[in-house]
Phi, psi and omega in degrees: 000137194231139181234113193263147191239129206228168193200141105109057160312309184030050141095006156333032207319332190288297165342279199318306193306288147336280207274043110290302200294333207264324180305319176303295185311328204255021170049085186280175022013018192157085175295136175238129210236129187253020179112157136103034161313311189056329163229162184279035134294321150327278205276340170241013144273330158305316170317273208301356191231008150234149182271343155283239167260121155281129162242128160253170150212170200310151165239204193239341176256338185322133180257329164316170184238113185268048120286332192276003171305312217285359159306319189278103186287331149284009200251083195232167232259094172313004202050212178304328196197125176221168173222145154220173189223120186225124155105324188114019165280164200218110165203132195273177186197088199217174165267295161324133133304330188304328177286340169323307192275342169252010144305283169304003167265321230282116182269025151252191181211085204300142167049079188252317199065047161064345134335062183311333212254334165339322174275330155294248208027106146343119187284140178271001170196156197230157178211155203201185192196230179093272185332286227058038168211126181287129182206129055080080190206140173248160200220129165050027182074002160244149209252125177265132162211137151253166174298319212093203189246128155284310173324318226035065183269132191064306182241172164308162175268135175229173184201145164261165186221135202259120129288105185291337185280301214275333203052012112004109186244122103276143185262118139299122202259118183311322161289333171267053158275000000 
């Protein structure tokens, strides 16, 4: 299962519109968005133009009405910091660096896959955003990553892509697509 994690979207509809077509071809089932989407145009154009699961969470710029998420059915809404389990993986989730570490405490857990014990469970990888800059460290034994900016906001636009089998991370550089 390959999953792609997109991050510092800042309303980019062109970026965005690119990495759904290339997520269509490479058939993703599931995106994890690491914030900074920012208005809810956004956010029901990632609803309506991909058919799988978005888990998003809060970013720092956001503008949106997080009552008007819960519309979006694929679309589900991590608050500030989540954790979920996709893939038989533990992957943690926030935007601030600063949030990492209450990724990796926090004890709930979406879509645990009928696993009650899942929300203790040690994350095998935390994602993040912020920065706009991709980048790689593991912590405590866990692999900390960003993506970078889908906007090219600052940096080039990039999107990372998770192989969950292999634990394999590429990072895509949006212009090279």
């Amino acid at each position: 299962m390959k999953i792609a994690i997109i991050s510092d979207i800042h309303d980019n509809l062109v970026n965005l519109k690119k990495c759904l077509r290339w997520c269509g071809k490479e058939k993703i089932e599931n995106i994890i968005c690491c914030g900074d989407v920012t208005n809810g145009e956004t956010v029901k154009f990632l609803s309506d133009n991909f058919n799988g699961n978005v888990y998003l969470v809060r970013g720092n710029m956001e503008i949106y009405d997080e009552d008007e998420i819960g519309r979006y059915d694929n679309v589900k809404y991590l608050g500030r910091v989540g954790k979920i389990k996709l893939g038989g993986k533990i992957i943690g989730v926030c935007h601030e660096p600063y949030l990492i570490g209450k990724a990796m405490e926090t004890k709930s857990c979406f879509g645990h896959e009928g696993n009650a014990s899942a929300a203790e469970e040690r994350c095998d990888v935390i994602f993040y955003g912020h920065t706009h800059k991709p980048w790689e460290e593991k912590r405590g034994g866990v692999r900390i990553i960003n993506p970078g900016t889908l906007g090219g906001v600052f940096a080039k636009a990039t999107f990372a892509v998770y192989n969950v089998d292999t634990k394999n991370i590429d990072l895509k550089i949006l212009e090279l697509l």
